[in-house]
RODO-2510 file (C-alpha; in nm, 4 decimals, decimal comma):
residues 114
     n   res          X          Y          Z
     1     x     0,0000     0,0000     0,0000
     2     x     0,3034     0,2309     0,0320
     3     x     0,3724     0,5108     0,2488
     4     x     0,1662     0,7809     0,4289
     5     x    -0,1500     0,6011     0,5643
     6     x    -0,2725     0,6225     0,9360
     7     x    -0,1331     0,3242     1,1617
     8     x    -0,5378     0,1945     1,1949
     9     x    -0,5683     0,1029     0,8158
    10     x    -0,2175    -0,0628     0,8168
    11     x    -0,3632    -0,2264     1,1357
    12     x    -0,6234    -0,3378     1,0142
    13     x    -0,4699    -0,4657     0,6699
    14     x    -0,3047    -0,6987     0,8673
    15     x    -0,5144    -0,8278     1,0412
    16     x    -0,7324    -0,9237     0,7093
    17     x    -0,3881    -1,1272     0,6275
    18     x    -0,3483    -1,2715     0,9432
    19     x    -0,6727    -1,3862     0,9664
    20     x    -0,6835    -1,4821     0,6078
    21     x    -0,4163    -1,6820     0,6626
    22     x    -0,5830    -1,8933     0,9717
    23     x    -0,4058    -1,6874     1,2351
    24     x    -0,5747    -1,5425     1,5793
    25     x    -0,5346    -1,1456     1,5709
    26     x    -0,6480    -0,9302     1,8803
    27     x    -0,6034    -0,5782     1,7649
    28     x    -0,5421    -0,2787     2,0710
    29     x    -0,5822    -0,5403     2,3239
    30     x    -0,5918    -0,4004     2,6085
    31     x    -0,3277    -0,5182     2,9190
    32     x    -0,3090    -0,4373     3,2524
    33     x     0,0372    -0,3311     3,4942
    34     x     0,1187    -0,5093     3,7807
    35     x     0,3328    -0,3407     4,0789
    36     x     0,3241    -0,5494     4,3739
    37     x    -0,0430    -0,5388     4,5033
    38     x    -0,1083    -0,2212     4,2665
    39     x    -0,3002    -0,3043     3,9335
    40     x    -0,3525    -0,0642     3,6546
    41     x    -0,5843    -0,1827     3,4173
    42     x    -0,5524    -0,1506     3,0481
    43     x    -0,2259     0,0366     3,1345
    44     x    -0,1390     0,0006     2,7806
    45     x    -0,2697    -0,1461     2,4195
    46     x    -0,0497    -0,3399     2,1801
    47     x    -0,1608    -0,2942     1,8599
    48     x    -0,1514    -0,6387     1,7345
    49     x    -0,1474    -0,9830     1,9436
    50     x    -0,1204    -1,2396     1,6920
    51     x    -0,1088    -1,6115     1,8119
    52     x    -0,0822    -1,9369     1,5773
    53     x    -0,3586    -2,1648     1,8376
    54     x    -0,1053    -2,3342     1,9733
    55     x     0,0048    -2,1295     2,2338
    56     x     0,2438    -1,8933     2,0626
    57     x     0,2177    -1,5621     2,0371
    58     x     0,3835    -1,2223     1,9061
    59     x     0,3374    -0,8827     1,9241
    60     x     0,3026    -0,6251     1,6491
    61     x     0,3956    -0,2899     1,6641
    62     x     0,2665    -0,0389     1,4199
    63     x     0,3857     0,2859     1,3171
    64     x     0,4338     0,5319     1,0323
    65     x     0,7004     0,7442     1,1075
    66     x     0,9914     0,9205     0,9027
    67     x     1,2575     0,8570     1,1300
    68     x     1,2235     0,6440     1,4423
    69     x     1,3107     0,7012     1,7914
    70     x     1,4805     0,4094     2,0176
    71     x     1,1844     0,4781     2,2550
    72     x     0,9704     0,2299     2,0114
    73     x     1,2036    -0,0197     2,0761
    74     x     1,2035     0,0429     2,4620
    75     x     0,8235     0,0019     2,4560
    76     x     0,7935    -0,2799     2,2631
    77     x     1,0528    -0,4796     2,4752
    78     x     0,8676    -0,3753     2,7652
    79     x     0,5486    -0,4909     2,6167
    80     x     0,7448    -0,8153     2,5887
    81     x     0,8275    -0,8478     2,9527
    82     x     0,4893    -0,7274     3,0917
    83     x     0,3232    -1,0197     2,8735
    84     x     0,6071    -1,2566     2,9189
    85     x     0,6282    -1,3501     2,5508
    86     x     1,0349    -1,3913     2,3508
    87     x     0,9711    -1,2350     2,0435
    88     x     0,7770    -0,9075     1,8917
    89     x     0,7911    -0,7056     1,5802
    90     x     0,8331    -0,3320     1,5061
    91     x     0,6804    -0,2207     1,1605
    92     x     0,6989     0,1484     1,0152
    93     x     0,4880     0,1424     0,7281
    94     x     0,6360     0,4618     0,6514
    95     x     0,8971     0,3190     0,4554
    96     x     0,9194     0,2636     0,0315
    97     x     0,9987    -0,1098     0,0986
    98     x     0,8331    -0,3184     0,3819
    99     x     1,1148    -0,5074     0,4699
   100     x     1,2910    -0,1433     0,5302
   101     x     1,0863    -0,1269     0,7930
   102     x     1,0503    -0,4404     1,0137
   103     x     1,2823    -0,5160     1,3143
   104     x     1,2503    -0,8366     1,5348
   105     x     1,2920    -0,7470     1,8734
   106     x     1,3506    -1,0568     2,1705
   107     x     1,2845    -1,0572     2,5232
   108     x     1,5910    -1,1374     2,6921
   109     x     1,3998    -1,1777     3,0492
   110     x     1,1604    -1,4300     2,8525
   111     x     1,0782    -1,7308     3,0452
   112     x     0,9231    -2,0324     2,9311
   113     x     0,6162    -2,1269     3,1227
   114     x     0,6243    -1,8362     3,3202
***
């Protein structure tokens, strides 16, 4: 689709593929922060949850920006820990050439199980 649409309608592209392609997709799903005995619900939103039915899941992270800041990476990793899932990926749509644009980010505190 190229450059300069809003994050929703590249959000909501894939989705259609995921879906299409027999994947689960939760889109802005909603997750709530633990500290100690202090919950704050839907504390944040991920933009995309995608899991395969077997128990795996990723994260998506949408954005459309001309030059990216490191804080994107920072929240996606700690979207990673709060969830307790390895792997997530950071897509700017902004770029000429989608694979320009994706970075695979790991959680290094992942733990199986956990």
């Amino acid at each position: 689709m190229g450059p300069g649409l809003l994050e929703v309608v590249y959000e909501r592209c894939v989705e259609w593929e995921l879906r299409r392609r027999g994947l689960e997709v939760e889109c802005q799903k909603p997750i709530d922060v633990r500290y100690g005995d202090l919950v704050l619900p839907a504390a944040f939103r991920v933009d995309v949850l995608i899991g395969d039915g077997q128990g795996h899941q990723i994260i998506g992270e949408f954005k459309c920006q001309s030059q990216m800041s490191p804080v994107f990476q920072a929240q996606l990793i700690s979207y990673l820990r709060f969830l307790n899932l390895p792997v997530g990926l950071l897509v700017n749509f902004h770029n000429h050439y989608f694979k320009e644009g994706v970075s695979r980010l790991l959680n290094t505190s992942w733990k199986a199980g956990a």
